[in-house]
KETIVEX-935152 format. One record per residue (C-alpha): residue number from 1; residue in one letter; chain; x negated, y negated, z negated. Coordinates in steps of 0.1 Angstrom, whole numbers. Each point is the difference from the previous one (the first is absolute). Layout:
<site><k>NUM</k><r>a</r><c>A</c><X>X</X><Y>Y</Y><Z>Z</Z></site>
...
//
This chain:
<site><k>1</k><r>x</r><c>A</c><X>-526</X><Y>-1402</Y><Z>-1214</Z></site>
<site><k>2</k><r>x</r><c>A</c><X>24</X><Y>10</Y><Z>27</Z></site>
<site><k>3</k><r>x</r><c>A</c><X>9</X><Y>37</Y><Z>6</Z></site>
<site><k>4</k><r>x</r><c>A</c><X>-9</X><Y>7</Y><Z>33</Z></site>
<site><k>5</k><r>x</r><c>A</c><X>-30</X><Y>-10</Y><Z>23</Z></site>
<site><k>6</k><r>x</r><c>A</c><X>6</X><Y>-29</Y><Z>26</Z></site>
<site><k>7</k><r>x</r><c>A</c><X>-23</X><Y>11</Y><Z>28</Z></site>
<site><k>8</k><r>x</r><c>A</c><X>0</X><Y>-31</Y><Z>15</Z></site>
<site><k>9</k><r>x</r><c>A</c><X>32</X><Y>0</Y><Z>12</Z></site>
<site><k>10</k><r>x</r><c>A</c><X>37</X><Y>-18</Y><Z>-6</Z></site>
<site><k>11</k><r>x</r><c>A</c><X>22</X><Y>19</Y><Z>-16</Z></site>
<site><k>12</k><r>x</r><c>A</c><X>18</X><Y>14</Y><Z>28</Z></site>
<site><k>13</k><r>x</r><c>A</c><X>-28</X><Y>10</Y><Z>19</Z></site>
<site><k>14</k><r>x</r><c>A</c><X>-15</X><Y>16</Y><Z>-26</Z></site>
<site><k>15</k><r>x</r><c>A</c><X>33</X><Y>16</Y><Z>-4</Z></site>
<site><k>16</k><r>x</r><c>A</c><X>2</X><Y>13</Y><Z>33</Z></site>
<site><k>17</k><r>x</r><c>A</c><X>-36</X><Y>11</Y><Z>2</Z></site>
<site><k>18</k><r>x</r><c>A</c><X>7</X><Y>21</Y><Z>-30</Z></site>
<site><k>19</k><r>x</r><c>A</c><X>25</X><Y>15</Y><Z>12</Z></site>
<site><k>20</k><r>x</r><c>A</c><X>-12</X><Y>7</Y><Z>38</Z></site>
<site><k>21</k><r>x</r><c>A</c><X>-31</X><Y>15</Y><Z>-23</Z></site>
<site><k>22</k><r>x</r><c>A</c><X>24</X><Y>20</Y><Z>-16</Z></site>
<site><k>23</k><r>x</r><c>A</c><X>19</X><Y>15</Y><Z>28</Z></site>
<site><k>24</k><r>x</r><c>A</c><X>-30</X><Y>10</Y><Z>17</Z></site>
<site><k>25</k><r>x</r><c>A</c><X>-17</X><Y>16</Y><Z>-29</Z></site>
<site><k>26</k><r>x</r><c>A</c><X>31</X><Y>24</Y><Z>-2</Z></site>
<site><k>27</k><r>x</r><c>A</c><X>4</X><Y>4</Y><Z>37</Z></site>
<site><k>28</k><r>x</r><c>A</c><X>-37</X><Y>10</Y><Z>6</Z></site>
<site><k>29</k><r>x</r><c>A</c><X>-12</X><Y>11</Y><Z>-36</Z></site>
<site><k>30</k><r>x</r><c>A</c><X>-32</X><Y>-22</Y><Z>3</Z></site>
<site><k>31</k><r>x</r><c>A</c><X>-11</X><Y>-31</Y><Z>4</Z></site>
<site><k>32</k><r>x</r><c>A</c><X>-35</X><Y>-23</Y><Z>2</Z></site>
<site><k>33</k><r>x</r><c>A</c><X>5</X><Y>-32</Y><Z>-15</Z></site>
<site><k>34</k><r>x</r><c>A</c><X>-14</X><Y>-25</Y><Z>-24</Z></site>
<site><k>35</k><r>x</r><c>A</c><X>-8</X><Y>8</Y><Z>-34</Z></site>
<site><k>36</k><r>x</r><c>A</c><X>30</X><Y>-25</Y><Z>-16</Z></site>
<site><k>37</k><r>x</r><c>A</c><X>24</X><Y>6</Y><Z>26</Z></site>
<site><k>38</k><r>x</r><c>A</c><X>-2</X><Y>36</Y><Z>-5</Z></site>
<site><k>39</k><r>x</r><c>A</c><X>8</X><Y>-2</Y><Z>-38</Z></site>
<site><k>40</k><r>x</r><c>A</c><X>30</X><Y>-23</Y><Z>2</Z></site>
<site><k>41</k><r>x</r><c>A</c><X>8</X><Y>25</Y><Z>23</Z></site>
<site><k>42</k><r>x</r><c>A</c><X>-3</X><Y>33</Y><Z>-15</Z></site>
<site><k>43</k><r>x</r><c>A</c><X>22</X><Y>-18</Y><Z>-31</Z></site>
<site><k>44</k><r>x</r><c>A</c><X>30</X><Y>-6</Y><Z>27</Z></site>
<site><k>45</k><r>x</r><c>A</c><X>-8</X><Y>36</Y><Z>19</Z></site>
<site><k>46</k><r>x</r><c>A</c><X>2</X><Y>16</Y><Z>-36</Z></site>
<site><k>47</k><r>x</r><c>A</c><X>32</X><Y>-16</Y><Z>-7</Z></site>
<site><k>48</k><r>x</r><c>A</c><X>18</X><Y>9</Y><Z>31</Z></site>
<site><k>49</k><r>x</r><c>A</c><X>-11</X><Y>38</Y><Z>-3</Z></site>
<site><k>50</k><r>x</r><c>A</c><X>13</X><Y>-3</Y><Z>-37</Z></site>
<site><k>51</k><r>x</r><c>A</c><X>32</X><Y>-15</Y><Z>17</Z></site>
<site><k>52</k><r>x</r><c>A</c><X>1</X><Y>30</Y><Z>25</Z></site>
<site><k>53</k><r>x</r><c>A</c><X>-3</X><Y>26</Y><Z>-28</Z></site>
<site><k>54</k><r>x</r><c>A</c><X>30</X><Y>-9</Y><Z>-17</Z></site>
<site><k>55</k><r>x</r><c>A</c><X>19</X><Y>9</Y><Z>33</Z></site>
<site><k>56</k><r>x</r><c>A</c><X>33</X><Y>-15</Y><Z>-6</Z></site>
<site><k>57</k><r>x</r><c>A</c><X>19</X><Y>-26</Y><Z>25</Z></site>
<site><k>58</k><r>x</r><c>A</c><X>-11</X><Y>-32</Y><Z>-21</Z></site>
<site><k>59</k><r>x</r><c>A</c><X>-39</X><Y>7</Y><Z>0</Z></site>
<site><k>60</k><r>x</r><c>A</c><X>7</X><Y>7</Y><Z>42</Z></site>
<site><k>61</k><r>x</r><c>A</c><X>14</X><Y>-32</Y><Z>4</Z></site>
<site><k>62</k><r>x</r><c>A</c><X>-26</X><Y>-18</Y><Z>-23</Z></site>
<site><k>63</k><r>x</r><c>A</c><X>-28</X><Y>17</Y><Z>21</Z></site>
<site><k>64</k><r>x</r><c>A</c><X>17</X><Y>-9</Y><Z>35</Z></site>
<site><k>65</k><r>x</r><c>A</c><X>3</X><Y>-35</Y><Z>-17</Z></site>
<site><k>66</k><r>x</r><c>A</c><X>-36</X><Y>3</Y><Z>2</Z></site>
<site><k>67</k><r>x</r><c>A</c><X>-20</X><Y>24</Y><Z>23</Z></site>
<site><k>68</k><r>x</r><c>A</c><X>7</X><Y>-18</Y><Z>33</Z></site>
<site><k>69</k><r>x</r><c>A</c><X>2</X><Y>35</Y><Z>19</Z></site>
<site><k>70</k><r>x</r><c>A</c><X>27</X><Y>20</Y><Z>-6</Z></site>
<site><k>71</k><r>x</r><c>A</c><X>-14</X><Y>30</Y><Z>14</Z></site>
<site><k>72</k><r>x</r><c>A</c><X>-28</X><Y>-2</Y><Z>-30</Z></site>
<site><k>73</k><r>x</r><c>A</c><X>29</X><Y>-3</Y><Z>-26</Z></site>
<site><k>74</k><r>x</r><c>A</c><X>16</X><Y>34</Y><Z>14</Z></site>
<site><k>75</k><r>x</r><c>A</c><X>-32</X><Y>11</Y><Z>5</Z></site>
<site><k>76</k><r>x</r><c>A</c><X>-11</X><Y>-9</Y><Z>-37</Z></site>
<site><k>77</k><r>x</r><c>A</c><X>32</X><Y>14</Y><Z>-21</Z></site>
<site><k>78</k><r>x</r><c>A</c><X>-3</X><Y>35</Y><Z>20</Z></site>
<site><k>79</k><r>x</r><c>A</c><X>-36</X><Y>1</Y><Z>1</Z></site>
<site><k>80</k><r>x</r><c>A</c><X>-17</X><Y>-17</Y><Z>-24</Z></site>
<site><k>81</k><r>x</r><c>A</c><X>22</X><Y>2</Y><Z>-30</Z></site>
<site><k>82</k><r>x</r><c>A</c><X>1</X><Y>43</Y><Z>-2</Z></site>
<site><k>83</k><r>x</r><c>A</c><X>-37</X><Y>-4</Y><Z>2</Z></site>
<site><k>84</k><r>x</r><c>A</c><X>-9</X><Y>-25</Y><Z>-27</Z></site>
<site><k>85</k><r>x</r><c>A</c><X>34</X><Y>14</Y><Z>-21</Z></site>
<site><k>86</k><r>x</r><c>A</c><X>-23</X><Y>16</Y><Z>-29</Z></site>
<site><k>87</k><r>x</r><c>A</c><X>-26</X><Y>-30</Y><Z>3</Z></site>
<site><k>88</k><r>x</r><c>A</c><X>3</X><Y>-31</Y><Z>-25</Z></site>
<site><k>89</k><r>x</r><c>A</c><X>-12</X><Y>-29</Y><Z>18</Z></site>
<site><k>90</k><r>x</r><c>A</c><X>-40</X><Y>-2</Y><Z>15</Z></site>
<site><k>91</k><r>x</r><c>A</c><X>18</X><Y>7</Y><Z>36</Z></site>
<site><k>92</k><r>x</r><c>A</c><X>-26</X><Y>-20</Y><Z>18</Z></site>
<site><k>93</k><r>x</r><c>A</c><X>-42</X><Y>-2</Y><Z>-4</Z></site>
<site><k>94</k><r>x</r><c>A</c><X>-24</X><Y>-27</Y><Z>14</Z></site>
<site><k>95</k><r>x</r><c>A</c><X>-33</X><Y>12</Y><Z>13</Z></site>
<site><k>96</k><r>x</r><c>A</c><X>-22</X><Y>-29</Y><Z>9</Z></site>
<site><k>97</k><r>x</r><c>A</c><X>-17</X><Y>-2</Y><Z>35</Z></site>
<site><k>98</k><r>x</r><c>A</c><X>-25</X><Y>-33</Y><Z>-4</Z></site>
<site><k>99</k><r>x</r><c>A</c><X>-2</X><Y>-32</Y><Z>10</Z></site>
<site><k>100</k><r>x</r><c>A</c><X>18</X><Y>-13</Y><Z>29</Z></site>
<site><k>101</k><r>x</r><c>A</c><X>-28</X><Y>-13</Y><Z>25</Z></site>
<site><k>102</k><r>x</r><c>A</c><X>13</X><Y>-38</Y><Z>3</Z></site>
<site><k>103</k><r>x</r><c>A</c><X>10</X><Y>-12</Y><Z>-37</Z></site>
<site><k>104</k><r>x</r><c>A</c><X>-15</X><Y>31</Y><Z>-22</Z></site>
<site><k>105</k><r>x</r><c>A</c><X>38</X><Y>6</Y><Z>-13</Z></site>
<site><k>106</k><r>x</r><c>A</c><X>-1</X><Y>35</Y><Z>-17</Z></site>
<site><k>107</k><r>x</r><c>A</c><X>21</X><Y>19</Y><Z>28</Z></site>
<site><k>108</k><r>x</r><c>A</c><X>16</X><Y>35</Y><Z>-13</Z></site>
<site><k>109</k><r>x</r><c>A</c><X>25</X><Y>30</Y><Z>10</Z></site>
<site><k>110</k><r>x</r><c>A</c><X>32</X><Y>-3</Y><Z>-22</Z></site>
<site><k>111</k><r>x</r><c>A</c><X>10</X><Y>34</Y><Z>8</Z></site>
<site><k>112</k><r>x</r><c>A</c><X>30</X><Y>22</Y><Z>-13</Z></site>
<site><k>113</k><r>x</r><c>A</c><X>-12</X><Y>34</Y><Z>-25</Z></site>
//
């Protein structure tokens, strides 16, 4: 049993998906997606706020290794990180929405707390 979902993609998409998911999510603090998408997700979103609360140089440069926006890594360590400083993990929450009209995938909001 592998350790991640595949989501139908190769590995590099799904990579990139993720990560685009991920970016966007900390840019906007919401967003509707699919029930399994959003809960690889919220694992790599919950790492990279984990990341920005340690604050040093290293976890920056992991992040931007990451987050495709640089602007939501600043935006993240100065942010983000004083706000979820007393917080131990659970930085994200999944409210589902229904169906999706065409294939009946659960769709939810993946939003920040």
């Amino acid at each position: 049993m592998a350790g991640y979902r595949k989501l139908g993609r190769v590995s590099a998409h799904r990579d990139l998906m993720l990560r685009n998911l991920v970016t966007s999510l900390i840019k906007s603090g919401r967003i509707q997606t699919t029930e399994t998408r959003a809960k690889e997700t919220k694992k790599l979103a919950e790492k990279m706020i984990t990341l920005a609360k340690k604050g040093d140089l290293h976890a920056r440069r992991q992040a931007l290794a990451f987050i495709t926006d640089e602007t939501v890594v600043n935006n993240m360590f100065t942010e983000l990180a004083p706000k979820y400083q007393d917080r131990n993990g659970g930085y994200t929450r999944i409210i589902k929405v229904g169906p999706r009209r065409g294939d009946a995938a659960e769709i939810v909001i993946l939003e920040l707390v």
